[in-house]
C-alpha positions in Angstrom: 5.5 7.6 -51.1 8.6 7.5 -53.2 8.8 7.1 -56.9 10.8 4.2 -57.7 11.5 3.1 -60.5 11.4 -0.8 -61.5 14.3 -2.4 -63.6 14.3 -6.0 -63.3 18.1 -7.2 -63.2 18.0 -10.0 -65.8 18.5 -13.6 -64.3 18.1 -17.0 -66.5 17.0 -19.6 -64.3 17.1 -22.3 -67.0 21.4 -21.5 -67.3 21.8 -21.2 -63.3 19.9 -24.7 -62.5 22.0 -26.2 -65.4 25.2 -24.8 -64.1 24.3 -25.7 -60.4 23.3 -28.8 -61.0 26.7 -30.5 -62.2 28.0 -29.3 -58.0 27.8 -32.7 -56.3 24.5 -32.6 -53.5 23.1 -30.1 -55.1 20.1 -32.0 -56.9 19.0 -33.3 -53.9 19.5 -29.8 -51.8 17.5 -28.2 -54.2 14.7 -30.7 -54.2 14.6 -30.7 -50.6 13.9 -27.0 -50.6 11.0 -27.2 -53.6 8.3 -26.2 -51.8 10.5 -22.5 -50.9 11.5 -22.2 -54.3 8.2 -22.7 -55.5 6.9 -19.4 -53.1 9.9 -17.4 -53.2 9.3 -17.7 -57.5 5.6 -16.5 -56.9 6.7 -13.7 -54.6 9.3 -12.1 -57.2 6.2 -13.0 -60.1 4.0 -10.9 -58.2 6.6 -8.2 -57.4 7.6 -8.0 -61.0 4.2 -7.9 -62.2 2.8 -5.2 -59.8 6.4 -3.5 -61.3 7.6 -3.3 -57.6 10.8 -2.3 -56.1 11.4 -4.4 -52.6 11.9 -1.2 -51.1 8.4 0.2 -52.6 7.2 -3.4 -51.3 8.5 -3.0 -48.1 7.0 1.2 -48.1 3.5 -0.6 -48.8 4.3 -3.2 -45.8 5.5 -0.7 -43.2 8.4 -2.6 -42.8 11.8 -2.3 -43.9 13.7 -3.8 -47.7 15.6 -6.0 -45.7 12.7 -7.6 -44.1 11.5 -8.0 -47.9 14.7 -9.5 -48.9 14.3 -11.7 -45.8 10.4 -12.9 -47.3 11.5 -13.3 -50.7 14.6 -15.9 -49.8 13.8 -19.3 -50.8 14.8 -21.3 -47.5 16.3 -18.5 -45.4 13.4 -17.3 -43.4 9.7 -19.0 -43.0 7.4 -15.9 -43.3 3.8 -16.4 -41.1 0.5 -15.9 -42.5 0.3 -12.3 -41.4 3.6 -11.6 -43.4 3.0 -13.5 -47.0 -0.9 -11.7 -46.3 0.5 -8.3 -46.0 3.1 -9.0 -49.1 0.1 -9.8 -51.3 -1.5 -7.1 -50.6 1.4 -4.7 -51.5 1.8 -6.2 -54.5 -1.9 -6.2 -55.7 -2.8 -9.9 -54.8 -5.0 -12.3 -52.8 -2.8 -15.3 -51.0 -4.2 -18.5 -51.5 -2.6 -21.5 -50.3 -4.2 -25.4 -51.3 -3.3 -28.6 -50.7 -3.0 -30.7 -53.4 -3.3 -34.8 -53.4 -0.5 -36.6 -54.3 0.3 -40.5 -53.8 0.8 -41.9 -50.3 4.3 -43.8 -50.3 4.3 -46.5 -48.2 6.6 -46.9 -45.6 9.1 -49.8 -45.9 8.9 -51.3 -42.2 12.6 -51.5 -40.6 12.2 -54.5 -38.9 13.2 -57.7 -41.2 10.2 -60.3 -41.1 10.5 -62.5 -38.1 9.0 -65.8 -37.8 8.4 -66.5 -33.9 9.4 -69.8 -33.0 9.0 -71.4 -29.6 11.8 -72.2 -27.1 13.6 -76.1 -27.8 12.1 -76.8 -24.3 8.3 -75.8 -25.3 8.0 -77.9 -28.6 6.6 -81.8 -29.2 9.0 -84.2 -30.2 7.5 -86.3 -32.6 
């Protein structure tokens, strides 16, 4: 196995989101992509923890720092089970996934509300 040696390149997330978010669309893009964010935060958390290169990731994977890369981009790629299993492991961790309760919206029906109201020739004159 090769010695590599870790050195985080520095990156404020806090400046970035601030800067990104005066671009027009981009609130809603980001939102939209949460849940990959979210995991692809937790995959370079680990990594950075376990004081792991991608390419000493990828060495512990059997696969190549490309494919990595490819794990650890939010919204690029949608690893499988086997992959984000096999990534934990090479970085010292157990992957647990949960589902966590949040508030049913209701959905708006599309259709305006229609009062049926029989044919000129069917009602009672009175």
């Amino acid at each position: 196995m090769t010695d590599l040696k870790y050195e985080p390149v520095p990156h404020n997330q806090k400046a970035f989101l601030e800067k990104a978010s005066k671009r027009r669309g981009f609130r809603e893009s980001y939102d939209a992509l949460e849940t990959e964010y979210a995991l692809a935060h937790e995959m370079l958390s680990a990594r950075t923890r376990a004081g792991l290169t991608q390419e000493a990731v990828a060495d512990r994977m059997g696969t190549t720092k490309s494919a990595v890369s490819r794990l650890e981009g939010a919204g690029k790629h949608a690893p499988s089970m086997a992959s984000l299993k096999r990534y934990a492991d090479a970085v010292g961790c157990k992957l647990k996934i949960e589902f966590i309760s949040q508030p049913i919206k209701r959905r708006v029906s599309a259709q305006p509300n229609v009062r049926a109201v029989a044919p000129k020739a069917a009602r009672r004159s009175t």
